[in-house]
C-alpha positions in Angstrom: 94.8 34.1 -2.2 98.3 34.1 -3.9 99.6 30.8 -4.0 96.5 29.0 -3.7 95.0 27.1 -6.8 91.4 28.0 -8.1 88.7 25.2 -7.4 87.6 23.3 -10.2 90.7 23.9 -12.3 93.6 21.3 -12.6 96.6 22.2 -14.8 96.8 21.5 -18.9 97.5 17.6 -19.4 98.5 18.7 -23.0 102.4 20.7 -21.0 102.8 24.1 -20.5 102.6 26.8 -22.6 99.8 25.3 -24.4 96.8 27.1 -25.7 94.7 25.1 -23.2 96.9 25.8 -20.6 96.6 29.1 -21.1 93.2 29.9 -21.0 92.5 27.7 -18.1 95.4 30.1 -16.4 93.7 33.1 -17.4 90.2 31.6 -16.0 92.0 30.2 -12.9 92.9 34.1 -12.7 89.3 35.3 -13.1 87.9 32.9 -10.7 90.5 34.2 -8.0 89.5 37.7 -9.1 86.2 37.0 -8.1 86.5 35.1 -5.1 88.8 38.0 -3.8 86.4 40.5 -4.4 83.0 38.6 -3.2 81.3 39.5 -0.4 80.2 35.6 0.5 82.5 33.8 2.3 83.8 31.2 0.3 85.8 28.2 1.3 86.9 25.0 -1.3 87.6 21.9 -0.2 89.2 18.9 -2.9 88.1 15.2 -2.9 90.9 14.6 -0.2 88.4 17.2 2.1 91.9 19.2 2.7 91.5 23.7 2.3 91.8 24.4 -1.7 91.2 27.9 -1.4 88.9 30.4 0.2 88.8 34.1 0.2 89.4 36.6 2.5 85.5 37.4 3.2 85.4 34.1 4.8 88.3 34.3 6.7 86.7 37.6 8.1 83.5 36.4 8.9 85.0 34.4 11.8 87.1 37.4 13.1 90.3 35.4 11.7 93.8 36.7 10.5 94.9 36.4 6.7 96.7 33.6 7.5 94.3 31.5 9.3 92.8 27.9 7.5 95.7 27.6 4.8 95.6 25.7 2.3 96.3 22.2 2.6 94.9 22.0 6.0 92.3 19.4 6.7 88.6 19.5 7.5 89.0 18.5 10.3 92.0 20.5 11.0 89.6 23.3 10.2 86.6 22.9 12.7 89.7 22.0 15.2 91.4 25.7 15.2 88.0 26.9 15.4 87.4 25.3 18.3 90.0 26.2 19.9 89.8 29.8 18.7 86.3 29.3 21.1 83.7 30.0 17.8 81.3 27.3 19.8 82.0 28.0 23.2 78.1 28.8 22.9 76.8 25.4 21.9 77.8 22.0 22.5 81.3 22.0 20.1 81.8 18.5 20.5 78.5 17.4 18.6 79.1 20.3 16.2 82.1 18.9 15.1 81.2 15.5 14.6 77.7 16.4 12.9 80.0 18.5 10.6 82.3 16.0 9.6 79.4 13.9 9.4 78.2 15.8 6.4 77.5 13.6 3.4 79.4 16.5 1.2 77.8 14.6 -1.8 74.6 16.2 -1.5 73.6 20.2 -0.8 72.6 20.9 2.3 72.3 24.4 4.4 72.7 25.3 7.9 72.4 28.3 10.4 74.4 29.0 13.6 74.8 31.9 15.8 78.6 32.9 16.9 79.2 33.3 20.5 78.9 37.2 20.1 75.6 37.1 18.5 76.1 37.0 14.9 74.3 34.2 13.1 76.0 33.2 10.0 74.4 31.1 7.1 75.9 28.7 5.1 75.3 26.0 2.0 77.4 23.0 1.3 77.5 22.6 -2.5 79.2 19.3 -3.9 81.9 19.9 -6.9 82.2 17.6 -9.9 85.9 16.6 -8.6 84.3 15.0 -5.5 85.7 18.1 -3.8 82.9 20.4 -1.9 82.2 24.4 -1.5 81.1 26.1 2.0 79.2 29.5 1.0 79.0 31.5 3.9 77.1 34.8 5.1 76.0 37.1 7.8 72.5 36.7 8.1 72.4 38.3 11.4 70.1 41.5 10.6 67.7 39.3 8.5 67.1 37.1 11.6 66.1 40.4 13.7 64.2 41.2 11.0 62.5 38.1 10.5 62.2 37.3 14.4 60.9 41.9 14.8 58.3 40.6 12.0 57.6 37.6 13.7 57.1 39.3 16.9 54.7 42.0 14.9 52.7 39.0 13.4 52.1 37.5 17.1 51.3 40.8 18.3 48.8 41.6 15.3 47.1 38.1 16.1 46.7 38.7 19.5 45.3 42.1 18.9 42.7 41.2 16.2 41.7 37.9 18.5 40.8 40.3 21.3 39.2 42.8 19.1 35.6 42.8 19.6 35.2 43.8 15.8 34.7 41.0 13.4 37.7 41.3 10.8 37.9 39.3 7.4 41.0 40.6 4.4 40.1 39.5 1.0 42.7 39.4 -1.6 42.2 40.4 -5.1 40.7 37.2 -6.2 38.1 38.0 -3.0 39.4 35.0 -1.4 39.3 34.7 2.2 43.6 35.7 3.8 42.8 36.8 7.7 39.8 36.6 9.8 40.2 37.3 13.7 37.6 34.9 15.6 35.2 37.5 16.5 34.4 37.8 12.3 33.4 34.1 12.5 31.3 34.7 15.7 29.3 37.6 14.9 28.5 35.7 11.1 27.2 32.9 13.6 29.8 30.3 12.0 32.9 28.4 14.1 36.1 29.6 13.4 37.2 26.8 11.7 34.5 26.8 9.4 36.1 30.1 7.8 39.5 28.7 6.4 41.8 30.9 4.1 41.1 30.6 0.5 37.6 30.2 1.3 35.9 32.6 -1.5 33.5 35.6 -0.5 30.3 34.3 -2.2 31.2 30.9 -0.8 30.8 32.5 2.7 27.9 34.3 2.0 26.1 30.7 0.7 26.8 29.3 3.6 25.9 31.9 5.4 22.2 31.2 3.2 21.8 27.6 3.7 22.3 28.6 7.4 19.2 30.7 7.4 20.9 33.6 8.4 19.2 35.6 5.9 15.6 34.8 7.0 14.7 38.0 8.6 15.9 40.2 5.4 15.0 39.8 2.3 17.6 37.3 1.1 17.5 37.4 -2.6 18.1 41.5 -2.9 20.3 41.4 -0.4 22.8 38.4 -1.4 22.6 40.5 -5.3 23.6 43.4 -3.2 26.4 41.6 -1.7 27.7 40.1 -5.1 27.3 42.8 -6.9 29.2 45.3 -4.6 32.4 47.4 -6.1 34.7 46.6 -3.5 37.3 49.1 -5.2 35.1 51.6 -3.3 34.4 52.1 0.8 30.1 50.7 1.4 28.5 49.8 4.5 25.0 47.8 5.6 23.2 46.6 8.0 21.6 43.0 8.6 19.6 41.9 11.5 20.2 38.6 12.2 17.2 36.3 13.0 17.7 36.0 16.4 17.3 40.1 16.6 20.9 40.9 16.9 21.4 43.3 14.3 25.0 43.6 12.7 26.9 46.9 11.1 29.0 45.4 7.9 31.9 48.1 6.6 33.7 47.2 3.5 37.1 49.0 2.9 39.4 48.9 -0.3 43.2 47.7 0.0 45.7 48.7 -2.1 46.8 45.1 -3.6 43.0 45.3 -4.9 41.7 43.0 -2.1 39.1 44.6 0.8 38.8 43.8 4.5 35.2 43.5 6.0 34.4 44.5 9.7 31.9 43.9 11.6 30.3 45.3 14.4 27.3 44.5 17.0 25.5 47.5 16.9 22.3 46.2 18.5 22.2 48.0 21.6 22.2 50.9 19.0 19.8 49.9 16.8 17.4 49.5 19.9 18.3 52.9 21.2 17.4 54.4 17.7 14.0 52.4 16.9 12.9 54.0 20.7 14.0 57.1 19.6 12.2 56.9 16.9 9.0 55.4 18.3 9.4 58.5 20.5 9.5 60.8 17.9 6.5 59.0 16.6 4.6 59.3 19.1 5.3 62.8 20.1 4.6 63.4 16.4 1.1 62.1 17.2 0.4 63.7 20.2 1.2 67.5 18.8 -0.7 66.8 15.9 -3.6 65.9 18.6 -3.2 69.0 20.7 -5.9 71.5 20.1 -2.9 74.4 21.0 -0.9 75.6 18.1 2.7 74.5 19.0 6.3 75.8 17.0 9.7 74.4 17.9 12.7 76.9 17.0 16.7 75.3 17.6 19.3 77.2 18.9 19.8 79.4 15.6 16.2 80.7 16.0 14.9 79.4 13.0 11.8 76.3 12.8 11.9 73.5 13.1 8.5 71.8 13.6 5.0 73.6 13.5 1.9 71.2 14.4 -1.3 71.7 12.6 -3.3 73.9 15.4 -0.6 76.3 15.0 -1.7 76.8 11.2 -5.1 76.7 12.1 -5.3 79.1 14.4 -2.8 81.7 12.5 -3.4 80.7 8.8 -0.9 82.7 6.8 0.8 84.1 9.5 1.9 80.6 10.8 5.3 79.8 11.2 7.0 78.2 8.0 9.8 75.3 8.8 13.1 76.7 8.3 12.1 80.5 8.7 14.0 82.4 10.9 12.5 84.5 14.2 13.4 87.8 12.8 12.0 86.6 9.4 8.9 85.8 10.6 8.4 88.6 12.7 9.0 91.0 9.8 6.5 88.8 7.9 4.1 89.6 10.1 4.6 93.2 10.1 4.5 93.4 6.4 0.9 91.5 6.7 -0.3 94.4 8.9 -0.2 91.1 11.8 0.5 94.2 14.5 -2.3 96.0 13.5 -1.6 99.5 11.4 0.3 102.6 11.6 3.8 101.9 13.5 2.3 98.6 15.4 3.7 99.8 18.4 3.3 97.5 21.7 2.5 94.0 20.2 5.3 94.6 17.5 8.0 95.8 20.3 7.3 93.0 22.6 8.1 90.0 19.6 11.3 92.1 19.3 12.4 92.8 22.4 11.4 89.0 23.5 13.9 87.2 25.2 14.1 84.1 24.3 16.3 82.4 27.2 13.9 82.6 30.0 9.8 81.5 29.9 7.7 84.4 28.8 3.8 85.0 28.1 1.8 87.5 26.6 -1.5 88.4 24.8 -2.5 89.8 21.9 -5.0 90.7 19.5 -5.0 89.8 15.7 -6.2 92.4 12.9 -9.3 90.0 12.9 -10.3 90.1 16.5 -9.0 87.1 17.7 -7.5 86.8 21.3 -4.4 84.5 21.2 -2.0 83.8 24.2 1.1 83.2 23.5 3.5 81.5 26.1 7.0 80.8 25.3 10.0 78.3 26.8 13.5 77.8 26.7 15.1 74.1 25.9 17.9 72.9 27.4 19.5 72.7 23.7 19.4 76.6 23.1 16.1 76.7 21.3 
């Protein structure tokens, strides 16, 4: 930049050699100091709109020699040699260069383009007090991928959570409303309009009331449940919803102090478990009814389930839940259950039992009763 006068600086009206003059020399300097070292591409032009200065960062963003757009050239000079130099042979260089001499250089204004090898440059237009202006120029290129690979992520993350069958809500700190997929909206029984960002959490769950969505629960307990939840910890519920689909509800910390919510139709579930549980019931029911004394042991050979004949019929020596077979076995010794002396036959045969295929046997208690004993394996191992 030798030879070429610093922007916003004009020579000493009070002659040379004056104290004015030089300080603004030794500012002049500074400035050119700067612009040599900067990393923007900088090119100044005066009132005139003729090349003042600009450094050689600029020169080099456009692939030019040291010598290229010297000073004293005009701006239209300028878009000219890069015209010819082919910088828009990938857009329409015509309209470029008449929408850039076009520029009302009296106001700021910034613009992107991308160079015919792929590099997308970004530049601001900054008017100078002298009625001169200042292009500011960098390569913005591996922003751009960035922002467009972000972009790309963001499209790809809405398309994902709008085909997720889970319901998904994020709420930020302040438990206001940031993402929902539509399948959140849907399962709550709302449109997806009606759930619009910034919406509050207790705001959704009042609507969410006034709907009547709450009708088969117990509303009041369960809104203060909702309310009153620490979020900064991981809690789940579940809520049928009055027309019998029954909803799984997972709450989930984030680390900006916000939560997301999913939810998931689980009423297939829920259905499969209240039958498995009327099952239980009513096996329950019918063991207790049997007049035979019945003992269930699981695959590590200790109890499980005893009905009430079973206790009736051997008092103290019936099972106990949770015993083991060789525990209650040597119970039963101890309690002279075998009869006295070494016990011998009835003793070896609850031993020696095995316990994989059915069995049956018959015995005599120390009190003279007769009991017949059958045993049967379960596909489980017990």
């Amino acid at each position: 930049m030798s030879g070429e006068a610093a922007p916003g600086f004009q020579p000493d009206a009070g002659g040379a050699g004056g104290a004015g003059s030089a300080g603004a020399d030794a500012d002049a300097a500074l400035l050119r100091a700067v612009l040599a070292v900067s990393r923007t591409g900088v090119i100044v032009f005066g009132p005139d709109r003729r090349v003042v200065a600009r450094n050689r960062a600029f020169v080099l963003l456009l692939d030019l020699g040291p010598d290229a757009l010297a000073q004293g050239m005009s701006h239209a000079e300028v878009i000219a040699e890069l015209a010819g130099r082919g910088e828009f042979a990938n857009i329409d260089a015509e309209a470029h260069a008449r929408a850039m001499l076009a520029l009302d250089v009296t106001q700021p204004s910034n613009f992107r383009r991308r160079r015919p090898n792929g590099q997308i440059l970004e530049a601001a237009l900054d008017p100078l007090p002298d009625g001169g202006f200042v292009i500011h120029a960098n390569d913005v290129t591996q922003l751009v991928r960035a922002e467009h690979s972000a972009a790309e992520r963001g499209r790809l993350l809405d398309a994902v959570l709008d085909a997720s069958r889970t319901g998904l809500g994020v709420y930020g700190p302040d438990q206001c409303l940031k993402l929902k997929n539509a399948a959140y909206a849907t399962m709550l029984g709302l449109d997806v309009a009606e759930l619009a960002p910034g919406m509050r959490f207790e705001s959704v769950i009042r609507m969410l009331e006034a709907r009547g969505e709450y009708a088969a629960i117990d509303a009041p307990a369960y809104i203060a449940g909702l309310l009153g939840a620490d979020h900064r910890a991981p809690h789940a519920r579940r809520r049928p919803r009055p027309n019998g689909q029954v909803l799984e509800f997972a709450s989930d910390p984030l680390p900006d102090g916000g939560f997301v919510v999913t939810v998931s139709d689980i009423t297939p579930l829920a259905r499969a478990e209240a039958e498995a549980r009327d099952r239980a019931a009513t096996l329950e029911t019918v063991l207790a009814a049997l007049p035979q004394g019945i003992s269930l042991f699981g695959p590590d050979r200790r109890a499980r389930m005893v009905n009430p004949a079973y206790h009736t019929i051997m008092g103290e020596a019936a099972v106990r839940l949770g015993e083991s077979m060789h525990e209650l076995i040597e119970r039963r010794r101890a309690a002279g259950e075998y009869g006295p002396g070494e016990q011998g036959d009835a003793y070896a045969d609850e031993t020696r039992e095995d316990h994989s295929r059915p069995a049956r046997r018959r015995r005599v208690r120390p009190d003279g009763t007769v009991i017949d004993v059958r045993a049967a394996p379960l596909p489980g191992g017990g």
